[in-house]
N, C-alpha and C positions, 0 to 999 in steps of 0.2 A: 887239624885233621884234613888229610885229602879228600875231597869228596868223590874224587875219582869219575870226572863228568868235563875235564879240558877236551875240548875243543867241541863238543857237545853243542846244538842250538836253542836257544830261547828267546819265546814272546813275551815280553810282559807288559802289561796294559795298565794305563793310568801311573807312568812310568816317569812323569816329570819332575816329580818331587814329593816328599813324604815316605810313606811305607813302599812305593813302589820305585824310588829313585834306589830306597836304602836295600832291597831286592837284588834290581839291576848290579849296583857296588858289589853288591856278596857275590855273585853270580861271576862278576867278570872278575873277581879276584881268586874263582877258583879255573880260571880259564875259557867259561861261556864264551859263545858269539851268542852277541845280543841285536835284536831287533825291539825295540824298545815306541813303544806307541801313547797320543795323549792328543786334546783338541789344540793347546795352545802352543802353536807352532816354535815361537820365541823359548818361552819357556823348555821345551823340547830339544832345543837343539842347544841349549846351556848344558842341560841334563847330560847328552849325547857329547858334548865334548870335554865337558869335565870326566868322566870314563876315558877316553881316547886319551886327554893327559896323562892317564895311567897307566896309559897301555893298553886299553881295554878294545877288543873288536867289535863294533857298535854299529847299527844305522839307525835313525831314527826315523820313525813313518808318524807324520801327523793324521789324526782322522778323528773323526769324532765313530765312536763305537759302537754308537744305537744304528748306523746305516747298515740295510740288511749283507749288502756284499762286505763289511767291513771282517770279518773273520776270515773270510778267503784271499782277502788283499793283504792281509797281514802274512798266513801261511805262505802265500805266493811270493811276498817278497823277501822272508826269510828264504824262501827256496830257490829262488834267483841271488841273492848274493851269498846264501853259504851254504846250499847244496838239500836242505830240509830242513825239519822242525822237530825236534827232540823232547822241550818242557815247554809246557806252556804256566804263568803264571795270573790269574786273572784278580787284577786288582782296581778297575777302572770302578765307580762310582762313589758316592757320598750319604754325608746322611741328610735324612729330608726330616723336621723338627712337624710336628702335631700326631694327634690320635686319630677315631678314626671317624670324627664329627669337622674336623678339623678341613680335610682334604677331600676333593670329588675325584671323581674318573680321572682326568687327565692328571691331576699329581701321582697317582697310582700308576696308570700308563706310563709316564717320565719313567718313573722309578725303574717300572720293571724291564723296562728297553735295556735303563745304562746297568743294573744291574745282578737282573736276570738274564736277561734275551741275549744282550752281547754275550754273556759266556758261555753259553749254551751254543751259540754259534761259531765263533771260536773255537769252542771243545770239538764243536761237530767237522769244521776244515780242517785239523790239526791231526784228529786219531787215524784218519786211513796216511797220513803222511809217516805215522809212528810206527802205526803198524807194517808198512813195508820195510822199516829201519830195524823192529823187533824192537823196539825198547821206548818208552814214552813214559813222562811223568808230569801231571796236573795239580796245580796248586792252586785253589779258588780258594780265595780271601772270601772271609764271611764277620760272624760278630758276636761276640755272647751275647748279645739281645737274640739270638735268634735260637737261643738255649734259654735266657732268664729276660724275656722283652720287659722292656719300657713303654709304655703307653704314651710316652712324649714323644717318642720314635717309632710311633706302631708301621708305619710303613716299611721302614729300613729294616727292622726286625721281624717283622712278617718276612720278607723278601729274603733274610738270612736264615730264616726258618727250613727255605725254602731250598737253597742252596745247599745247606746242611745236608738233606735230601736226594736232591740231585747228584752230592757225589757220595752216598753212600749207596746207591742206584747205578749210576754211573760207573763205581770201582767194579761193580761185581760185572758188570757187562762187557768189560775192556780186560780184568783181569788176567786171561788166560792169553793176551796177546805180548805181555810183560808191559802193559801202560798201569801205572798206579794213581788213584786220583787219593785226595787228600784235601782239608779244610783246615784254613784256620781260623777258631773266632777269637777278633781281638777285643781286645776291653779299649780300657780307656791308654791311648799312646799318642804323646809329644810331637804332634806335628804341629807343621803352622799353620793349617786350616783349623785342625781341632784345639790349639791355642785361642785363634782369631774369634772362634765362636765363643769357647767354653767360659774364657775371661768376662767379656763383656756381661756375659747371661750372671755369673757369678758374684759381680760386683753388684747388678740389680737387684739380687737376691738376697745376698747375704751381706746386710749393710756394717755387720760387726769387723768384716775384711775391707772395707772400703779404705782404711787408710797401710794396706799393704801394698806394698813394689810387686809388681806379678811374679816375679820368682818366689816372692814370699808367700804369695796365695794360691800360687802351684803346690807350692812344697805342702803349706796347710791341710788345701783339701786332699790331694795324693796321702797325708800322710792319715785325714780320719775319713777316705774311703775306698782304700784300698790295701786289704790282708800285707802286703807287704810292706806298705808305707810310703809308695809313693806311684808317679804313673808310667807309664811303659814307656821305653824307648825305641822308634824305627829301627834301629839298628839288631833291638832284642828279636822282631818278629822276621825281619829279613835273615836270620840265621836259623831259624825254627824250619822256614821256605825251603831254604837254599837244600838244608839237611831232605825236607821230604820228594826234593825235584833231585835228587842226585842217586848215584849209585851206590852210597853208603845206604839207603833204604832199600831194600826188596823185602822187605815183608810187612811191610804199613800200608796199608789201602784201606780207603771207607771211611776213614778214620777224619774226627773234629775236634783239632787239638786246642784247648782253650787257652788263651795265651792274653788274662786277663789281672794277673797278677793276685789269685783267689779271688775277686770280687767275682760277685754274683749277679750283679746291674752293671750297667751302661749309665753314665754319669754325663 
């Protein structure tokens, strides 16, 4: 399907790899110019030229995203090399592991920098640039914890809670200028960080999986904790994005698409 958004521009944050690498791919294979942002520089400019292999129109801005000018450095430099800022997609932070005896002030502070406050600031350099173009679409990555929270993740899902929020607030405010904002909470999805963690926690856990190959204890628990039977792939929720940041949507705003494969927890 066209999505009818070539030659179009795009921010997306937290863009080096996982759901925000698999973003970027969908993005430039409908025609984006991407500006593509992340802290680790290396990493970043792998991202940035495996896209370019394909053809893709890319530059890559390292930054870390909790810096307060970092939103405006970002618009600005989409705006210098391809003329403005079109979609923004905000994907940049993680999840932080305890409840809420667990963490003080400053782990709460972390959090909400990389992933509250960056998007909120982002959001906020991006829309007068939309608005002069007439047309803007917002895509804030959020989390079914912040629909059905985890108390092992109270932080991240508070903060998703949060977001939820903010763009069902945020659509109705930006609406009438043709910007549409939009959410997606993801469940549990196949990256390598959420591999890196989830294996390790799992084999401590559940010592009846201890002598499986991790594809095998992927497949296991994907297949008895989640309605579908198994766990999401980047690729599923990068196409979910591409659809809400494009011009095949005009009429979805506000909206927090769950995109957890039925489950109801965060695993």
């Amino acid at each position: 399907m066209d999505l009818l958004i070539n030659d179009k521009v795009a921010i997306v944050t937290g863009a080096s790899a996982g759901i925000g690498l698999a973003v970027a791919r969908e993005l430039a294979a409908a025609g984006v110019k991407l500006v593509l942002t992340a802290r680790g520089e290396e990493r970043l400019s792998q991202a940035v030229g495996s896209i370019q292999q394909q053809g893709g129109r890319v530059i890559g801005v390292p930054l870390d995203v909790t810096q307060a000018d970092a939103g405006d450095q970002l618009v600005r430099a989409a705006s210098e090399k391809f003329g403005g800022a079109d979609i923004v997609v905000n994907n940049a932070g993680r999840a932080h592991p305890g409840g809420l005896l667990d963490n003080g002030d400053e782990e709460w502070r972390k959090m909400e920098d990389i992933k509250l406050h960056a998007m909120i600031r982002l959001n906020r350099a991006a829309i007068p640039v939309m608005t002069e173009r007439g047309w803007g679409r917002i895509v804030n990555m959020s989390s079914i914890g912040g629909i059905f929270p985890n108390p092992k993740l109270l932080i991240s899902h508070v903060l998703s809670a949060a977001i939820n929020n903010l763009t069902r607030g945020l659509a109705r405010e930006v609406a009438n200028r043709n910007i549409l904002v939009n959410a997606v909470a993801i469940g549990a999805v196949r990256t390598e960080n959420w591999e890196d963690n989830m294996i390790p926690k799992a084999r401590q856990t559940r010592p009846d999986l201890a002598g499986l190959s991790d594809e095998e204890l992927i497949a296991r628990l994907g297949a008895e904790d989640t309605p579908v039977g198994r766990f999401g792939r980047p690729e599923e929720i990068a196409a979910i994005a591409a659809f809400l940041a494009s011009d095949r949507n005009g009429f979805v705003t506000g909206c927090t698409v769950e995109a957890s494969g039925g489950a109801e927890r965060f695993f």
